[in-house]
matplotlib code that plots the C-alpha trace (Angstrom):
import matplotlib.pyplot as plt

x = [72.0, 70.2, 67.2, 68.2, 67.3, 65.9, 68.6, 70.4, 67.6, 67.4, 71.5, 70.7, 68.4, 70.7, 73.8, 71.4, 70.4, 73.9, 75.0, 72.1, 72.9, 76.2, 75.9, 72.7, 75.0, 77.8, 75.5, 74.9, 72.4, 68.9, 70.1, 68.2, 70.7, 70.1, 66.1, 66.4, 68.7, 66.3, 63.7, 65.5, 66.7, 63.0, 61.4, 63.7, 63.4, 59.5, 59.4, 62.4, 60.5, 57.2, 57.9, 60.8, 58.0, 55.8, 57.9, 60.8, 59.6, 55.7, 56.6, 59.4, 56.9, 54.9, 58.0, 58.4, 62.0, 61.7, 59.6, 61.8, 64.0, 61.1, 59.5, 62.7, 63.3, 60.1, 60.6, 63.8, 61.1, 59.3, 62.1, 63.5, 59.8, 59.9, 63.6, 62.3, 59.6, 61.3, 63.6, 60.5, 59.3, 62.5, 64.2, 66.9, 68.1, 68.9, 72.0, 69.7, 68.9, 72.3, 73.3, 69.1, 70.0, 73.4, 71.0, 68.9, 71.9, 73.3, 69.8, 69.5, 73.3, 72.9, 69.6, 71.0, 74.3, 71.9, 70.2, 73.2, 75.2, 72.7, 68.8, 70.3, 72.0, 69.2, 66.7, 69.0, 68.1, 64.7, 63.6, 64.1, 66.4, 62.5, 61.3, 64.2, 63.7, 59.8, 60.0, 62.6, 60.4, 57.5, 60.0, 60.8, 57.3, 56.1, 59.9, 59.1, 55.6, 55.9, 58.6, 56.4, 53.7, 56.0, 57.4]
y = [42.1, 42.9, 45.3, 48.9, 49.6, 52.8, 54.4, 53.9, 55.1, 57.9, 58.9, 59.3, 62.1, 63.6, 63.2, 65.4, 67.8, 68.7, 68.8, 70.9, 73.8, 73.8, 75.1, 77.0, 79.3, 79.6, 81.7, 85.5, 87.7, 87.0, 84.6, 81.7, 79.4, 80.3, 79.8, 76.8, 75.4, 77.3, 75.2, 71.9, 71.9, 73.0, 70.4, 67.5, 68.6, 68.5, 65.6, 63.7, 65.0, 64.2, 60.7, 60.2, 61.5, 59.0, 55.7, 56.7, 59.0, 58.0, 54.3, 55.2, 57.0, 53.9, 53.1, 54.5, 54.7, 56.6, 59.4, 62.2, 62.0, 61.4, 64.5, 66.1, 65.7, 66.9, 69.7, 70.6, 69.9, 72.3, 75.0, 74.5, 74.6, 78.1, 78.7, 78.0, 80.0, 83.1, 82.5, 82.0, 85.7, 87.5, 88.8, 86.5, 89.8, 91.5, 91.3, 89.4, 86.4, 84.8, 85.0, 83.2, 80.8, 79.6, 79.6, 77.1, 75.4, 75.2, 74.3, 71.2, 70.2, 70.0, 67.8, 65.5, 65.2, 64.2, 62.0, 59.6, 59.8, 59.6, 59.1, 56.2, 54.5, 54.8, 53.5, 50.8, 49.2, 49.6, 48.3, 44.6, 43.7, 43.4, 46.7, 48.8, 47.1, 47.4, 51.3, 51.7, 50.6, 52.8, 55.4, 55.6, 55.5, 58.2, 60.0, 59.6, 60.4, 63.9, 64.7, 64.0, 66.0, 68.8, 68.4]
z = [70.5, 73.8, 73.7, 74.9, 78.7, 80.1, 81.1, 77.5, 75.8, 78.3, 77.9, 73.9, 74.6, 77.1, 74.8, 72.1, 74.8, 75.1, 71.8, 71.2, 74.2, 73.5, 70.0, 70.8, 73.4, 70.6, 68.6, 68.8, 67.4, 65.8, 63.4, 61.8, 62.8, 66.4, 65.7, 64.5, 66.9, 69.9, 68.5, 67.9, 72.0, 72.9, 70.9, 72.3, 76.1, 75.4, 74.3, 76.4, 79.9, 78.8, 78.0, 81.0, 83.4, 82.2, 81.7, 84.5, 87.1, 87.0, 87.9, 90.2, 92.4, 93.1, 94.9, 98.3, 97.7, 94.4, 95.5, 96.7, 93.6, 91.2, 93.0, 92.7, 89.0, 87.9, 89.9, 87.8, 84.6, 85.5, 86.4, 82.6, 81.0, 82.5, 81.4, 77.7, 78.3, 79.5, 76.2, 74.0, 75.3, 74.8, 71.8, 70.6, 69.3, 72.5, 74.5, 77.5, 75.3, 75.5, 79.2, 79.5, 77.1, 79.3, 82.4, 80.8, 79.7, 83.2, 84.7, 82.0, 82.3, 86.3, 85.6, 83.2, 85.8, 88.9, 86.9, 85.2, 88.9, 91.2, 89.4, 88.0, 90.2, 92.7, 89.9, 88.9, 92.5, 92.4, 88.7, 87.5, 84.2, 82.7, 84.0, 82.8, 79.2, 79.0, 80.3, 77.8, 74.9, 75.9, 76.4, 73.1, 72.0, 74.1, 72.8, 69.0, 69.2, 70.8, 68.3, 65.7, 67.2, 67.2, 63.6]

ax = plt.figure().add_subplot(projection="3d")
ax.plot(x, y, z, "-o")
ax.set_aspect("equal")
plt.show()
């Protein structure tokens, strides 16, 4: 079997991400189910972005051609770190949680859409076979080790 390339080990994350919004913004009310699953999306988006800025977007920026959209995508980072924090702050009791969780879940669904039709595709040009294996591998270091750190 051939090792998993980065944009594989990148889709598992995002095929997580979505599982985990979609139930998150079924919920209602301040339930422990909602905690929990608050917690489980904010812990994997932590951990995917730090590790995809670092093995994806960091060495797509040494490319001329990767700049904009490496800019770009971590500029979408940041906007959801602020989503989560705005939904860390409020009550998951009040009526205002829900519609903030959906924006987050819009903000991270648009992300993950411009990265698998357009990121990658662009990405796929610029990085050899042996590049997109490699980043893949410390991908998934990076990945498991800030899951951990969160655990």
């Amino acid at each position: 079997m051939s090792q998993q390339n980065i944009f594989e080990a990148l889709r598992e994350s995002h095929e997580l991400q979505r599982n985990l919004y979609r139930r998150l913004t079924e919920t209602s009310g301040d339930t422990p189910e909602r905690q929990e699953l608050f917690l489980q999306l904010k812990t994997e988006l932590a951990a995917h972005e730090l590790a995809e800025d670092r093995n994806f977007y960091a060495p797509l920026m040494q490319l001329d051609a990767g700049m904009d959209l490496s800019r770009h995508a971590i500029s979408e980072h940041h906007q959801i770190d602020e989503l989560v924090e705005s939904l860390e702050k409020a009550d998951p009791a009040t009526p205002a949680w829900l519609p903030l969780a959906k924006k987050l879940a819009e903000k991270v669904e648009h992300h993950l859409k411009e990265e698998e039709h357009r990121f990658f595709q662009m990405a796929g040009k610029l990085l050899t076979e042996k590049q997109k294996t490699s980043l893949a591998g410390d991908y998934l270091t990076d990945y498991d080790e800030a899951k951990a750190a969160t655990a």
